[in-house]
C-alpha positions as CSV (number, residue, x, y, z in Angstrom):
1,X,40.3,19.3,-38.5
2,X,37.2,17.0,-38.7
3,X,38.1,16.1,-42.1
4,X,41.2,14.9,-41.0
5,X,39.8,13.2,-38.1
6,X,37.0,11.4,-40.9
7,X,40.0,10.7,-42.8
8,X,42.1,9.0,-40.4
9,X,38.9,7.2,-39.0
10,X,38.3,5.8,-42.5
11,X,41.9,4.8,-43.2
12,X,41.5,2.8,-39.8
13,X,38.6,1.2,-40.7
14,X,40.2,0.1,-44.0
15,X,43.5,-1.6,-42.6
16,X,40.9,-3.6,-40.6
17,X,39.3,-4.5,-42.8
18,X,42.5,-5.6,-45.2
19,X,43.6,-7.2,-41.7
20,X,40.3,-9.2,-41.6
21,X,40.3,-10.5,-45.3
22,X,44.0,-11.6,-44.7
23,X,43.3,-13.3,-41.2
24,X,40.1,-15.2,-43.1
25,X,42.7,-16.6,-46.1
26,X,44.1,-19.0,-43.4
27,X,41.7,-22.3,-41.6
28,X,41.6,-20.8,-38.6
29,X,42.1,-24.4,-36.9
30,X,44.2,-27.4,-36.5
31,X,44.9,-28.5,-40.2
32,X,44.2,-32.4,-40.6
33,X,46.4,-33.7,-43.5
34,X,45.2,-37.0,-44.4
35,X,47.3,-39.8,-45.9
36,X,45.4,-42.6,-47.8
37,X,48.4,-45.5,-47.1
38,X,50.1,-46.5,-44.0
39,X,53.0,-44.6,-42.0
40,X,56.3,-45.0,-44.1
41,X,55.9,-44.9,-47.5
42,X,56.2,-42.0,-49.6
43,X,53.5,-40.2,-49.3
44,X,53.4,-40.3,-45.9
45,X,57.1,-39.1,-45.8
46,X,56.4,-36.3,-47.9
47,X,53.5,-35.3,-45.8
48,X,55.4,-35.3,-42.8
49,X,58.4,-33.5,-44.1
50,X,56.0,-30.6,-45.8
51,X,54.1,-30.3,-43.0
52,X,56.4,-29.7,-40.4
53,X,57.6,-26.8,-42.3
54,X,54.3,-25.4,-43.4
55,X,52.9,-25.4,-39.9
56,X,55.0,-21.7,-38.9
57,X,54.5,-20.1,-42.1
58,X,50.5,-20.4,-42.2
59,X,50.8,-20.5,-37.9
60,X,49.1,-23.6,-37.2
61,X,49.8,-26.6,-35.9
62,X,48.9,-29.6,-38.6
63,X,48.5,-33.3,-37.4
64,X,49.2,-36.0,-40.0
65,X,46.8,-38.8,-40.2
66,X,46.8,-42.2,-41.4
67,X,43.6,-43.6,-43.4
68,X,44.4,-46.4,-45.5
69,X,41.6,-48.7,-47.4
70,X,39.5,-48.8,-50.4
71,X,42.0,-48.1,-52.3
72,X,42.4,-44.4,-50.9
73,X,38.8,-43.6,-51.1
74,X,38.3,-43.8,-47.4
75,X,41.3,-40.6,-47.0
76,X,39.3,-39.0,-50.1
77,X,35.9,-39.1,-48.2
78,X,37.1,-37.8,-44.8
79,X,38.5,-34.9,-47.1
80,X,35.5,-34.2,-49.1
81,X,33.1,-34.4,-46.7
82,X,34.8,-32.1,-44.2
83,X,34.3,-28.4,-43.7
84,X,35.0,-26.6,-46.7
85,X,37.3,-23.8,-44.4
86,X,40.4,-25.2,-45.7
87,X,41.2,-27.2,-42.8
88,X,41.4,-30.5,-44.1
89,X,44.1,-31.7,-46.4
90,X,44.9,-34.8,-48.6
91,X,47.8,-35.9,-50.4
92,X,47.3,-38.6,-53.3
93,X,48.0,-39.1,-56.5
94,X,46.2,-41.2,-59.8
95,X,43.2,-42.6,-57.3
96,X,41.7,-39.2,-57.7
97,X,41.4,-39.0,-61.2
98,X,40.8,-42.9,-62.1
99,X,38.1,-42.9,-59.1
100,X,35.3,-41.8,-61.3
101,X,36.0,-45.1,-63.6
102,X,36.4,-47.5,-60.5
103,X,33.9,-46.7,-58.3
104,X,30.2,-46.6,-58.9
105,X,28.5,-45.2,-56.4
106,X,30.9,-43.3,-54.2
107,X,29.2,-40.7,-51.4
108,X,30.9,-38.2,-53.2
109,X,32.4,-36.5,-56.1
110,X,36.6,-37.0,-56.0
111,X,36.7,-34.4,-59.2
112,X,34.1,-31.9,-57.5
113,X,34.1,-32.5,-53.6
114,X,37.9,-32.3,-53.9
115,X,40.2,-28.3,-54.8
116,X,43.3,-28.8,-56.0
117,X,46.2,-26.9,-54.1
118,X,49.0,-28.4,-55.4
119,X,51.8,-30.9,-57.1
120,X,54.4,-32.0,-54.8
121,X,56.5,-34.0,-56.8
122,X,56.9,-36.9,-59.4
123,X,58.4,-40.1,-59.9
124,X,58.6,-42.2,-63.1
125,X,57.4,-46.0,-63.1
126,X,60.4,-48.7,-64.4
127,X,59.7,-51.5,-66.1
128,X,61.1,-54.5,-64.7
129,X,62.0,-58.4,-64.5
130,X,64.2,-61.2,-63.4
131,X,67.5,-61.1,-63.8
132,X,67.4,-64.8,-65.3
133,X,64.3,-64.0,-67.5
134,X,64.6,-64.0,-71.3
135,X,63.8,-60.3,-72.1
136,X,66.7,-58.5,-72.0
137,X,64.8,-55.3,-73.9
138,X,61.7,-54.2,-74.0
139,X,61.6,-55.3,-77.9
140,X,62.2,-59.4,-76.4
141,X,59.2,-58.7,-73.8
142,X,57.0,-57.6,-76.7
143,X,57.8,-60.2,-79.2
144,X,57.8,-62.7,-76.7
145,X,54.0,-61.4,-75.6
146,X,53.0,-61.4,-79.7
147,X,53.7,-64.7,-80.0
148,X,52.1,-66.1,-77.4
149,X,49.2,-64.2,-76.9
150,X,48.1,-64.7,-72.9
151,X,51.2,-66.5,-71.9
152,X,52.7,-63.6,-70.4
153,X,51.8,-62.1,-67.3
154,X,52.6,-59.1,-65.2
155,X,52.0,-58.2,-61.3
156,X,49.9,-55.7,-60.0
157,X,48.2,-54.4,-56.7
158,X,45.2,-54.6,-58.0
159,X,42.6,-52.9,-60.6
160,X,43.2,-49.0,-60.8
161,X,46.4,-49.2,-59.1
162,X,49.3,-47.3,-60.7
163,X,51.1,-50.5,-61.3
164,X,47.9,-52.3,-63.1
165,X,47.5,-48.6,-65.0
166,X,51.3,-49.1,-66.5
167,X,50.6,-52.6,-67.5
168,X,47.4,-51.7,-69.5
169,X,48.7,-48.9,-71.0
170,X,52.0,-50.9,-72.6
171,X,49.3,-53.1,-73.7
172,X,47.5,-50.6,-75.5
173,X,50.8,-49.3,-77.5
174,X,52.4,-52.1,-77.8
175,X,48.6,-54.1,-78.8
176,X,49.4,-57.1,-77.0
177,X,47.5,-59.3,-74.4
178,X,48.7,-59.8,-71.1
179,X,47.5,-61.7,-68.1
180,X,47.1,-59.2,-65.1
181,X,48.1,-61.4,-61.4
182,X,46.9,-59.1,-58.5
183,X,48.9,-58.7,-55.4
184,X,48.2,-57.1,-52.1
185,X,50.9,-54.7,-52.1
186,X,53.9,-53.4,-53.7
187,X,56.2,-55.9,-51.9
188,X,54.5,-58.6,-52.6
189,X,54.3,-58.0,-56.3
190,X,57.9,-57.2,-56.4
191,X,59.0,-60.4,-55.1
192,X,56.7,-62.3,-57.4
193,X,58.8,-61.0,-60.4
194,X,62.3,-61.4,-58.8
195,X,61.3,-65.6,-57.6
196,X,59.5,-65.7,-61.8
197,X,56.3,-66.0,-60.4
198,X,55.4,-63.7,-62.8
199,X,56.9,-62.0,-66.0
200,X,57.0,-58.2,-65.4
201,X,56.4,-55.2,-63.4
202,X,55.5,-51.8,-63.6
203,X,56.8,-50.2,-60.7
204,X,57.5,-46.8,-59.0
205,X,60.9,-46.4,-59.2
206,X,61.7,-45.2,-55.5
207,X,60.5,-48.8,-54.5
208,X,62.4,-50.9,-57.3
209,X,65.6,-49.0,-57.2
210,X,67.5,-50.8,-54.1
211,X,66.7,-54.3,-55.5
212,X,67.6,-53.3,-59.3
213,X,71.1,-52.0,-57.9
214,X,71.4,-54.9,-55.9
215,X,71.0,-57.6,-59.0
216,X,67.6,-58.7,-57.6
217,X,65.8,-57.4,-60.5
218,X,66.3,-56.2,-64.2
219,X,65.2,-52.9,-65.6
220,X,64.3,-53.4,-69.2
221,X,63.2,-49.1,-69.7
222,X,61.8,-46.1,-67.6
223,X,58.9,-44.2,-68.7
224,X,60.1,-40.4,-68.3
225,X,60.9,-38.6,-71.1
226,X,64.6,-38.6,-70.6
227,X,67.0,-41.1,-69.0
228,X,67.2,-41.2,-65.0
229,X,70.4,-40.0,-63.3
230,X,69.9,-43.0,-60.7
231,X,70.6,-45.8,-63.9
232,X,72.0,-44.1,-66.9
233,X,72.3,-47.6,-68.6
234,X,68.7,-48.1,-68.7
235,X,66.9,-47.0,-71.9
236,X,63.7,-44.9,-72.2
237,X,60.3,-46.4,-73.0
238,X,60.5,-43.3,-75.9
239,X,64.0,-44.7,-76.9
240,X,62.7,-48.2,-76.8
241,X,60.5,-47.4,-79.9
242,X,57.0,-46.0,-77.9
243,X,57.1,-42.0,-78.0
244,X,53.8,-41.9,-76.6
245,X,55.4,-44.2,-73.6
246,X,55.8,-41.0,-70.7
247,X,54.0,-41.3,-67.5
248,X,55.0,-40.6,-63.6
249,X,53.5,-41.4,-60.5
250,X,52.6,-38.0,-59.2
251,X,51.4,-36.3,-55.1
252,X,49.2,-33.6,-55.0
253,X,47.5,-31.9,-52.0
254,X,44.1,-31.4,-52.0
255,X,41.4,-29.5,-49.5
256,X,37.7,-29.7,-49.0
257,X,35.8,-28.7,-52.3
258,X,33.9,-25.0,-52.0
259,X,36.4,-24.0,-49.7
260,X,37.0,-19.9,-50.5
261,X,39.1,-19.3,-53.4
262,X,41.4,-16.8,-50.7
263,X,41.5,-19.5,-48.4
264,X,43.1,-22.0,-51.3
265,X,45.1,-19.4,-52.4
266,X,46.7,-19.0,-49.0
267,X,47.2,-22.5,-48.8
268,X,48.8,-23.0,-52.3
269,X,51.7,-20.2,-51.4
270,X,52.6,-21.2,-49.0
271,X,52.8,-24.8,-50.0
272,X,54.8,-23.8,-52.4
273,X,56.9,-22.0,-50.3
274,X,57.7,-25.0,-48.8
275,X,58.2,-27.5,-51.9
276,X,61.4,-24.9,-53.0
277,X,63.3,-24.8,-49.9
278,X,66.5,-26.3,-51.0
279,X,66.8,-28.7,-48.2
280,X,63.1,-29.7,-48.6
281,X,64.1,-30.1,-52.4
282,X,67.3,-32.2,-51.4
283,X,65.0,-34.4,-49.0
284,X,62.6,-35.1,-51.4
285,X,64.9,-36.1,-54.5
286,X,66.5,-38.2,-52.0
287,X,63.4,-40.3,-51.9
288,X,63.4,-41.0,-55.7
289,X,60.9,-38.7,-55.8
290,X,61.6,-35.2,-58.3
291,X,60.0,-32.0,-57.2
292,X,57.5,-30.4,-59.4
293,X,55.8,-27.7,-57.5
294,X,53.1,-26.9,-59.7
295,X,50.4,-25.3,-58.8
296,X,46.4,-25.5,-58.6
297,X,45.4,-24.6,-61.7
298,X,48.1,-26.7,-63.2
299,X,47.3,-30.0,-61.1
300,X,43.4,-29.2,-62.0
301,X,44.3,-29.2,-65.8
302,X,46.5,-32.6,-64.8
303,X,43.6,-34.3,-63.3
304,X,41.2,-33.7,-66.3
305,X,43.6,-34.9,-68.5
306,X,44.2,-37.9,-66.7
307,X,40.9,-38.8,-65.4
308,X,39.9,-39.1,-69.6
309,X,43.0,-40.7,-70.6
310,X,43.0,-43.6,-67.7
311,X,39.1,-43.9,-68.8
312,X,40.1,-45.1,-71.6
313,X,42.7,-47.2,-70.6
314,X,40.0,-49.0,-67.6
315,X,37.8,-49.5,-70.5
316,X,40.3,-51.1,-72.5
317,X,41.7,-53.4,-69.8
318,X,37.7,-54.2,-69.0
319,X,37.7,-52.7,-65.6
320,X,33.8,-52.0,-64.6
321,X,33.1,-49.3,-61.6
322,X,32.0,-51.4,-58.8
């Protein structure tokens, strides 16, 4: 009879236990889920629709926050600076891994202070132009920029953001120089292509895609690997004669670096829980955006790989950390 009782006293004391180490897996807070741009683009959508949805299955409320500037360093800080419980979240995409070759002496570490979770989803980047300029390929826009060496130019928003990181990079493969003209934000680099003010732009396709299907602009190639559904008519970058040409804007979700391995885990499930609900899947392709759902192992080997790569393009386009 006391054997039994020992027993049953042990069992008990080993489902609280298990019910203790489960509990700690989850912040056991108010989430913050910081955005690095201003309410209505897409990353801020995306926030707001995972969010909403993740909130029951890890029972706790999460509040969405806003900090633009510094090119998305100011959301990165709050991030990596804040308790490492798993109670801090950021979404962002290449500013994570081309930090390290734009900024000198940031307060912290974006590729240590930072744990991956998660990849939300991907977009690819369409090269564009006029429709009255005199590329009609991507072959005219190179042998237009070969020969005359600086007399091109393309629109950016500025050094190390995805737009600028396209440009470079068809410089590099195509070895061609081209004037970068910096713009203050998507919208106004967009509209410097369509009036000519400039030549070309790379740009994410969920933004470009209204004015290149109203005639407001010309896409001369996409860079995923295989055609996009949205214009079938438009050629590859790989089928324009660059095979090496295949690159996405990408959101992933970060916490607070240290934060326990269980705790992450948690987090990443039932992130992903979320990113496969069909109608969270139907929501987000309808953005322009694809689902990838990948998850933090996978978007840690993705951010070592990139951070090297864009290294190399920075160096190339003679960007210096400031």
């Amino acid at each position: 009879m006391q054997a039994t009782r020992l027993l049953h006293n042990i069992c008990c004391a080993l489902l609280l236990v298990v019910a203790g180490n489960v509990w700690a897996q989850a912040p056991s807070k108010t989430i913050r889920w910081i955005v690095p741009f201003p309410p209505g683009g897409i990353t801020d959508v995306l926030a707001r629709l995972i969010s909403v949805r993740l909130q029951p299955l890890l029972g706790q409320t999460i509040v969405v926050e806003n900090r633009a500037g510094a090119g998305g360093m100011i959301a990165a800080g709050v991030v990596a600076k804040g308790p490492a419980d798993g109670s801090m979240l950021l979404i962002a995409g290449q500013i994570i891994p081309t930090a390290p070759s734009l900024y000198r002496n940031l307060p912290f570490d974006p590729l240590r202070d930072l744990a991956p979770v998660a990849q939300v989803g991907a977009a690819a980047q369409v090269l564009v132009v006029a429709p009255n300029h005199a590329a009609k390929s991507v072959k005219d826009l190179v042998q237009m920029a070969r020969r005359s060496p600086g007399k091109l130019n393309y629109a950016s928003t500025g050094n190390g953001s995805v737009l600028q990181l396209s440009a470079e990079m068809f410089k590099i493969e195509t070895k061609t120089f081209i004037l970068q003209i910096p713009y203050r934000g998507s919208p106004e680099a967009v509209t410097a292509v369509m009036t000519g003010e400039v030549d070309f732009l790379f740009d994410n396709m969920v933004a470009s895609l209204p004015q290149i299907k109203g005639g407001k602009l010309r896409a001369l190639a996409v860079t995923s690997r295989q055609r996009d559904p949205a214009i079938p008519n438009v050629p590859t970058m790989v089928e324009s004669g660059f095979p090496e040409f295949v690159l996405a804007t990408w959101n992933g979700v970060w916490t607070t670096g240290g934060t326990p391995s269980p705790v992450v885990a948690r987090l990443e499930t039932e992130l992903r829980k979320v990113i496969a609900m069909p109608e969270v899947v139907a929501s987000i392709n309808k953005t322009g955006v694809k689902v990838t759902n990948l998850g933090s192992r996978e978007l840690a080997k993705i951010i070592q790989d990139e951070a090297a790569h864009w290294a190399g393009v920075l160096k190339y386009a003679g960007v210096k950390p400031q």
